[in-house]
MDAnalysis code that builds the backbone (N, CA, C; Angstrom):
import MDAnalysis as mda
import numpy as np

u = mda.Universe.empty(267, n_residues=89, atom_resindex=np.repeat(np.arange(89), 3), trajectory=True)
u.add_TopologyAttr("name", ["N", "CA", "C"] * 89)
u.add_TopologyAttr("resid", np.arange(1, 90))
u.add_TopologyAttr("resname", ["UNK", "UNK", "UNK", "UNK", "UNK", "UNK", "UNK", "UNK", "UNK", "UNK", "UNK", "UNK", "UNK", "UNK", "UNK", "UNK", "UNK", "UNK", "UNK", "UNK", "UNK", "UNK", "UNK", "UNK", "UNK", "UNK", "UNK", "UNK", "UNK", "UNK", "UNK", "UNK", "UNK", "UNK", "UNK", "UNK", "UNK", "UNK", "UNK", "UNK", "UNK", "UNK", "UNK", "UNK", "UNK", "UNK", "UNK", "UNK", "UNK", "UNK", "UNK", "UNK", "UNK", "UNK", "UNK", "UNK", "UNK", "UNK", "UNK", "UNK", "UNK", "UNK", "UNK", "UNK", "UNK", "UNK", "UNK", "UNK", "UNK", "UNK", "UNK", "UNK", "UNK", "UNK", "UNK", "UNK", "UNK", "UNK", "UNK", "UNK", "UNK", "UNK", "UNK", "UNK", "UNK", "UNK", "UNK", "UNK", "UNK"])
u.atoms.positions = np.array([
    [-9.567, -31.528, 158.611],
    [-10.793, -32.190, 158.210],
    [-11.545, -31.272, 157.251],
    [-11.632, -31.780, 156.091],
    [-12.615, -31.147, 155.127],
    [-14.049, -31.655, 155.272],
    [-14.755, -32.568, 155.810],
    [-15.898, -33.101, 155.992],
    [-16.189, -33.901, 157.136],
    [-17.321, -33.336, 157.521],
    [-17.768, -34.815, 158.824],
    [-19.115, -34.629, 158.459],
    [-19.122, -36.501, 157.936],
    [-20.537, -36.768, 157.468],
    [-20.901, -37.975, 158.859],
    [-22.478, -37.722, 159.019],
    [-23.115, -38.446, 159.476],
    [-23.524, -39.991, 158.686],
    [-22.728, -41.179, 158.855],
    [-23.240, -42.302, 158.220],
    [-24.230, -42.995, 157.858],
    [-24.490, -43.131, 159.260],
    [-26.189, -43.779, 158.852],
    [-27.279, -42.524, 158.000],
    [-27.192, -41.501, 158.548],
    [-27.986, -40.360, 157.966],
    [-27.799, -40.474, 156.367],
    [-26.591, -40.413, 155.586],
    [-26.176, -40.510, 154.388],
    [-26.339, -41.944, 153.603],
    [-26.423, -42.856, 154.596],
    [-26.762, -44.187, 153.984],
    [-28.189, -44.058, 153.397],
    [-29.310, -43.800, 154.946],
    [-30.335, -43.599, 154.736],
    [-31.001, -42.515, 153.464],
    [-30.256, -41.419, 152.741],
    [-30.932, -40.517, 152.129],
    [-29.952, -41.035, 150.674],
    [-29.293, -41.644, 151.110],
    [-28.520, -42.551, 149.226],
    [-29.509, -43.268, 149.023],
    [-30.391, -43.721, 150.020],
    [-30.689, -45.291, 149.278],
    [-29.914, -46.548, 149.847],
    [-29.011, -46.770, 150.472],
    [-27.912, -47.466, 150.643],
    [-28.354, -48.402, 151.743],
    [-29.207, -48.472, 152.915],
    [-30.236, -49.062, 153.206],
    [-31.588, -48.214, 153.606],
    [-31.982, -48.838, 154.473],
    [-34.007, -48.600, 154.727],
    [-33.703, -48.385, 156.143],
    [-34.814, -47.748, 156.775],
    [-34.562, -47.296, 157.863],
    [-34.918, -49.154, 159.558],
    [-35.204, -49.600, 158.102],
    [-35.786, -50.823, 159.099],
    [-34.542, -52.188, 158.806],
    [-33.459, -51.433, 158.415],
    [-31.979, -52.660, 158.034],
    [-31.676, -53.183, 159.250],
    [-31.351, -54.130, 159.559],
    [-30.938, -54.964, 160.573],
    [-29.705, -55.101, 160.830],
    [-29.097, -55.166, 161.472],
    [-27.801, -55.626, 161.807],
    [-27.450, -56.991, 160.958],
    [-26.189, -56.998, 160.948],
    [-26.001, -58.802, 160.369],
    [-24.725, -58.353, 159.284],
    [-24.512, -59.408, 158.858],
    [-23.369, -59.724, 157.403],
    [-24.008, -58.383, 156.299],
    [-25.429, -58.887, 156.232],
    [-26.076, -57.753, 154.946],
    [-25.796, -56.283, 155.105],
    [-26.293, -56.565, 156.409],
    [-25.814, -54.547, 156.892],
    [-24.152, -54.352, 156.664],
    [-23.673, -55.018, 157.318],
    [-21.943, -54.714, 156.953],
    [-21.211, -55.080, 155.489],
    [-21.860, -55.666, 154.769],
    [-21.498, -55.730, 153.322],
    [-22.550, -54.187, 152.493],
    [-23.258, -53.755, 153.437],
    [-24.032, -52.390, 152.669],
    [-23.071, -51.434, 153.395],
    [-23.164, -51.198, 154.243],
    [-22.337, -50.574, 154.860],
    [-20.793, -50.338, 154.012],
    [-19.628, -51.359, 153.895],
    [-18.663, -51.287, 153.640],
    [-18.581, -50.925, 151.713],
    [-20.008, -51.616, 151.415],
    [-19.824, -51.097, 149.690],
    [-20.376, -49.490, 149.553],
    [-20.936, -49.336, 150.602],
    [-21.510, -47.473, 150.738],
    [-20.145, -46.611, 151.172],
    [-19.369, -47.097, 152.138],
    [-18.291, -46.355, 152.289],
    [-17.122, -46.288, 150.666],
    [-16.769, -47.881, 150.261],
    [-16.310, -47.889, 148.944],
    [-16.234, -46.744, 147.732],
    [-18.184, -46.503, 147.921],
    [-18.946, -45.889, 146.839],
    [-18.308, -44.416, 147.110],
    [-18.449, -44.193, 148.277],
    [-18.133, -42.746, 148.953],
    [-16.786, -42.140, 148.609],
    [-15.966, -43.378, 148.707],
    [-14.366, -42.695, 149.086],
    [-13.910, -43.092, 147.275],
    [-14.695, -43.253, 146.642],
    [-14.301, -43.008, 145.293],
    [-15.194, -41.858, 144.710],
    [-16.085, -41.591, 145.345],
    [-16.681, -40.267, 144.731],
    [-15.474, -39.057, 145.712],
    [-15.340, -39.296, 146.363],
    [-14.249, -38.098, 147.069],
    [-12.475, -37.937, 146.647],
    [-12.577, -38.807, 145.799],
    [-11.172, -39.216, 145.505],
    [-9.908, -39.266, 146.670],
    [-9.204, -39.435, 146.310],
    [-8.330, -39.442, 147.806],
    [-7.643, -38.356, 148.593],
    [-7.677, -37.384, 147.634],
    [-7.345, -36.087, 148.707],
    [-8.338, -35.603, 149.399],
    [-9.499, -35.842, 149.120],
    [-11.026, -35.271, 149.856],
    [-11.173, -36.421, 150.568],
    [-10.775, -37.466, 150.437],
    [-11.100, -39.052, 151.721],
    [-10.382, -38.597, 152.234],
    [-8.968, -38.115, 152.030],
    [-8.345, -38.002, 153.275],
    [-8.078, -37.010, 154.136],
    [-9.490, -36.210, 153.938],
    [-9.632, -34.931, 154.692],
    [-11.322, -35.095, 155.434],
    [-11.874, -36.502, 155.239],
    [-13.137, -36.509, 155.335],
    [-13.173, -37.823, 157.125],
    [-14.073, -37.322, 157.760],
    [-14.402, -38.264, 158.565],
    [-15.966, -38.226, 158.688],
    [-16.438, -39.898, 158.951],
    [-17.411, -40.258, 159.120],
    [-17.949, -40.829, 160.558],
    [-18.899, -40.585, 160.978],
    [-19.352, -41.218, 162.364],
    [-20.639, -41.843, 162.038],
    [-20.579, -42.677, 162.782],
    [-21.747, -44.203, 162.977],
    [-22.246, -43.431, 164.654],
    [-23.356, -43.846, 164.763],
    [-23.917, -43.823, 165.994],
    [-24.166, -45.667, 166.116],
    [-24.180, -45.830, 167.081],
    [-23.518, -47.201, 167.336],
    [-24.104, -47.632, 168.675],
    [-24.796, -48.468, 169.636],
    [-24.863, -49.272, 170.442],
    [-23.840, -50.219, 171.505],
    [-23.591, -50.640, 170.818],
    [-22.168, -51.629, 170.618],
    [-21.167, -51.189, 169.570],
    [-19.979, -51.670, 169.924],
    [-18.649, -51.860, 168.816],
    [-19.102, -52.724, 167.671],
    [-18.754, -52.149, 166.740],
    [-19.164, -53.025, 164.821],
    [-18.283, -54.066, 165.019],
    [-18.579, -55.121, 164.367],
    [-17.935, -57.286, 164.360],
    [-16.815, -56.683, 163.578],
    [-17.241, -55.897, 162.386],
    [-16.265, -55.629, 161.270],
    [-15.537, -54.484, 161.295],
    [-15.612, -53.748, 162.134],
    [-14.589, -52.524, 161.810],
    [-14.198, -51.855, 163.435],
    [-12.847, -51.170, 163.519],
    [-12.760, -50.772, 164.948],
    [-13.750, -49.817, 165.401],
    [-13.405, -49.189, 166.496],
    [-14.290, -47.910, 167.107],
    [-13.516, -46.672, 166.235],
    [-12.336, -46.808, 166.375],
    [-11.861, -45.384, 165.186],
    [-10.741, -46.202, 164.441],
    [-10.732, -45.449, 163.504],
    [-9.654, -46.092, 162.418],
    [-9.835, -45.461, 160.678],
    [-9.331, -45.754, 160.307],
    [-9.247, -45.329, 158.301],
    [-9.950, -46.466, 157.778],
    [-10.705, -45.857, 156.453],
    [-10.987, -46.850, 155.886],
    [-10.956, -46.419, 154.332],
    [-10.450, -46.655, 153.638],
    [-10.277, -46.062, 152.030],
    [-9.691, -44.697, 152.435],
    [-8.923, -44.551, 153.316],
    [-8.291, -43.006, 153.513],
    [-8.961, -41.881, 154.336],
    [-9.971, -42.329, 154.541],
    [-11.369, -41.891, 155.617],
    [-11.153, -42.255, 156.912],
    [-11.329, -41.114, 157.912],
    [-11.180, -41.657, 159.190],
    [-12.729, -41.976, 159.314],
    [-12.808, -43.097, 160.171],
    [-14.197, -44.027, 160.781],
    [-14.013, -44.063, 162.233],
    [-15.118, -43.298, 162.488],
    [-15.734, -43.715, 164.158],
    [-17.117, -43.844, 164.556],
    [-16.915, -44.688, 165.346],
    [-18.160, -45.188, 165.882],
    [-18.390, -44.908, 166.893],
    [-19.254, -44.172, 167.311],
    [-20.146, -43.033, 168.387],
    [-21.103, -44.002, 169.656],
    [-20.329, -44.691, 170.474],
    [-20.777, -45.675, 170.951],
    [-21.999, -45.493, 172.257],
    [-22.904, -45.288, 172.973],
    [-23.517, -45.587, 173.173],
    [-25.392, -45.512, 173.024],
    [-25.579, -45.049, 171.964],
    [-26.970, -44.841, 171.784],
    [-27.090, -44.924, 170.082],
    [-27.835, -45.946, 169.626],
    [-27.706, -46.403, 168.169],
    [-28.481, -45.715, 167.489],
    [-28.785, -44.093, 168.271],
    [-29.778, -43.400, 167.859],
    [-29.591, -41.709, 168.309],
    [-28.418, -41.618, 167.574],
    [-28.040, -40.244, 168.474],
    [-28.475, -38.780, 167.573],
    [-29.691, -39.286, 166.919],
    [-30.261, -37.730, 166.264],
    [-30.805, -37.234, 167.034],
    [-30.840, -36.044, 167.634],
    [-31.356, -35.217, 168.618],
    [-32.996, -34.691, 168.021],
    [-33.378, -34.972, 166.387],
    [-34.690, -35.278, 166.095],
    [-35.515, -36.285, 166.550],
    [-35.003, -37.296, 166.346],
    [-35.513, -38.441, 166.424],
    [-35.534, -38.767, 167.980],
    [-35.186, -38.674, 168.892],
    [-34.975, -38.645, 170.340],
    [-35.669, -37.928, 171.222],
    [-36.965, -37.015, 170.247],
    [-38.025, -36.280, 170.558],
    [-37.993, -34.879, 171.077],
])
């Protein structure tokens, strides 16, 4: 592994959504064009040394709990949709 980025954290400081995004189709079409954006700025030998984690609630409609995505491993950090140890007080 050459990288482990925090997702939502990196969404949030791209621009990529707002801290008040909702769940739904919109979030997972931002979501999946932010990962897109990502794994072409990393080209594919750096995607495929890079993993990303979601802090997560529930399992995503659209994507597994772990798996690749553009050459990127993806996991989703399942029970607290809020796992910054800032923000958690």
């Amino acid at each position: 592994m050459l990288w482990l980025i925090d997702g939502y954290n990196l969404m949030h400081a791209a621009g990529a959504i707002d801290k008040h995004a909702k769940n739904g189709r919109t979030f997972h079409r931002k979501r999946r064009r932010f990962l897109d954006v990502l794994a072409g700025a990393l080209g594919a030998d750096r995607a495929a040394r890079t993993t990303i984690v979601f802090d997560a609630k529930k399992p995503p409609a659209d994507f597994p709990v772990e798996g690749t995505y553009q050459g990127m491993s993806i996991i989703f950090a399942l029970g607290d949709e809020d796992a910054d140890p800032a923000s958690n007080g």
